[in-house]
N, C-alpha and C positions, 0 to 999 in steps of 0.2 A: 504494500500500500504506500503509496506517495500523495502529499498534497502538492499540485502542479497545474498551474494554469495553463488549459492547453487552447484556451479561446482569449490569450490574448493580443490575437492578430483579428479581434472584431474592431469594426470602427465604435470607438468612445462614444456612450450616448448620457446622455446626460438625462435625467430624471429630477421630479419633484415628489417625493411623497407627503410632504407636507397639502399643497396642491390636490393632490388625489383623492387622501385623507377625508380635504374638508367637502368633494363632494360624492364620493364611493359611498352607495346605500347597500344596506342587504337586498335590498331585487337586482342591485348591480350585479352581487356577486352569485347569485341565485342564476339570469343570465349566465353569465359568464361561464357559468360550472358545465352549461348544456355541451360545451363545446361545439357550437353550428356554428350557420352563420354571422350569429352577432358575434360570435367571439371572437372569428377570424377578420372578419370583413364589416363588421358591421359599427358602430363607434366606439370610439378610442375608448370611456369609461367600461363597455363591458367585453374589454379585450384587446385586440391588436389594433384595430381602428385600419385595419387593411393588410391582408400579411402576403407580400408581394414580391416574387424573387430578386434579387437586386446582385447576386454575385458573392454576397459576403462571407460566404462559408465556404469558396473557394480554399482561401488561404488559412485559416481553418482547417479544412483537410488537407493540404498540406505539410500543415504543422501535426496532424494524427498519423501520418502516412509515414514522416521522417522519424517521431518519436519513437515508435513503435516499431519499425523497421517493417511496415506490411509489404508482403509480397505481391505480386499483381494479380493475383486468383484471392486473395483474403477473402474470404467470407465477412461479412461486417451486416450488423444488425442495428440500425436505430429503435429506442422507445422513444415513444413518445411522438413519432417522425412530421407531425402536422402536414402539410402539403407537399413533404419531398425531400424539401431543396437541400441541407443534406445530404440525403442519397443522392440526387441530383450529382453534385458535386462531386460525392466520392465517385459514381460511376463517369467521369466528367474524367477524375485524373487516374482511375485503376476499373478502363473498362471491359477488363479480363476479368474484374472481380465478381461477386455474388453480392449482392446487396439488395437485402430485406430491412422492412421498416414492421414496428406497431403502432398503430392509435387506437384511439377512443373514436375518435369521430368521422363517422359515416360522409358530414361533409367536404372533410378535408381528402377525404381518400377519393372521393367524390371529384374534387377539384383541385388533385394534385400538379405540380410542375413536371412539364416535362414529360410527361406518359408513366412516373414514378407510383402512379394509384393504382396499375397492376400489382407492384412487388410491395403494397402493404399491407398488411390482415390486421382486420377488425377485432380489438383484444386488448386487454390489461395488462399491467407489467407485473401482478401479482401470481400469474396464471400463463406464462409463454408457452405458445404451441409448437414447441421445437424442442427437438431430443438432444440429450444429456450432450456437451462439450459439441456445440455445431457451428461456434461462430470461434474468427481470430481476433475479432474487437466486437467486442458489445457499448454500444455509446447513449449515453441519457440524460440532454442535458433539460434542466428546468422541468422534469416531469415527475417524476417518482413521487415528487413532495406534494404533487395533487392529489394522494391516496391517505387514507387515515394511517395512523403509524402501524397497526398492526399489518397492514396488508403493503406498506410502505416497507416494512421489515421481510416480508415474506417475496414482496419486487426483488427486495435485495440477494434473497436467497435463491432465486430463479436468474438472475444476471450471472449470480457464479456458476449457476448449475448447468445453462445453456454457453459458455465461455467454454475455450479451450486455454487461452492463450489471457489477451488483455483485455481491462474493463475501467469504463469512465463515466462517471457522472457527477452532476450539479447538482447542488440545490439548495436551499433558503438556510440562512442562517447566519448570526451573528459571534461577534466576538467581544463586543464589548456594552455595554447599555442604551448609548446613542443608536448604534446600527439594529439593536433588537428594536429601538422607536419609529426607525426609520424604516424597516422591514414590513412591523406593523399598518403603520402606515401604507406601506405598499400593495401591500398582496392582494390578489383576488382570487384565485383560484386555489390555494394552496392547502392544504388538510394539516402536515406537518411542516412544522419548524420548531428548530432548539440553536441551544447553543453550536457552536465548533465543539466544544470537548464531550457534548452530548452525541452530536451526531456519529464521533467518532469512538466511542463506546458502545453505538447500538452499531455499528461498523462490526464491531470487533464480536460482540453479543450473536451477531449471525452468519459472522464466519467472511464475511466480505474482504479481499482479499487485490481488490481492484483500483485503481487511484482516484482522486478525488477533488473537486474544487467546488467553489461557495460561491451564492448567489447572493449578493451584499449590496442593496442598490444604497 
């Protein structure tokens, strides 16, 4: 296990959860849990307010491709994969590879990038329909923590169980009491979040064994 940011070749974006805060209602986030069309495409408060391909997970995978040393057939699995882009990507720079995606949502697979809405299945990360060590990278970024902790726990034990090789994921959490306010503040979709030292004790608690980075707006 490593703490390593491996999305630090995204473009900087800048946020207000203060901002957010003062107008995110519970029917916002009730929305937003649907995962359709408002959350993807529909206004910024209950979700992406447009989720549009734009390139930027190019380099991104890239930087998964180098780290990891994948060869050009890797098998690679996104959760969580929303419209693609992504896989997009990875099949973009290893298009020898095998790349499967999961979601939740019927619309995004629906209205994937790319012709990418074939290679995704309809499905949880608490529950993968793929057998024991099938993938060379398994990658999750910002999704796991949409699940309640037990089944957030149980994502986690199915990421090791369908890995052969490496594994990465994101997600909410602070480190210090400002960034737990400002998380707060933030989130809309998210079931769990804890501390860093928590997260990496229910890490440990189920066996996870794959690297790790923090979602800290």
């Amino acid at each position: 296990m490593a703490e390593i940011n491996l999305l630090d070749r995204l473009p900087t974006t800048k946020r207000d959860p203060k901002a957010r805060a003062a107008t995110k209602t519970h029917e916002d986030r009730i929305i937003a849990k649907r995962f359709d069309r408002d959350f993807f495409d529909g206004e910024r408060r209950h979700g992406y307010g447009g989720y549009r391909y734009d390139g930027r997970w190019l380099p991104v995978v890239q930087r998964f491709v180098e780290h990891y040393g994948l060869s050009s057939r890797a098998c690679i699995l996104d959760i969580g994969a929303a419209k693609g882009f992504l896989m997009h990507d990875f099949q973009s720079v290893l298009p020898r590879a095998t790349i499967r995606g999961i979601d939740v949502s019927t619309y995004a697979k629906e209205n994937a990038h790319g012709g990418m809405g074939s290679l995704i299945d309809i499905g949880s990360a608490e529950k993968l329909p793929y057998p024991d060590h099938s993938f060379d990278l398994v990658v999750s970024i910002n999704s796991i923590h949409n699940l309640p902790l037990a089944k957030c726990r149980q994502a986690l034990r199915e990421i090791e169980r369908v890995s052969r090789a490496h594994k990465y994921v994101t997600v909410d959490a602070w480190r210090t009491e400002e960034e737990r306010k400002r998380l707060l503040d933030w989130i809309l979709t998210a079931e769990t979040y804890m501390s860093v030292d928590d997260w990496l004790k229910v890490f440990t608690e189920v066996g996870y064994t794959g690297d790790y980075w923090w979602f800290i707006p």
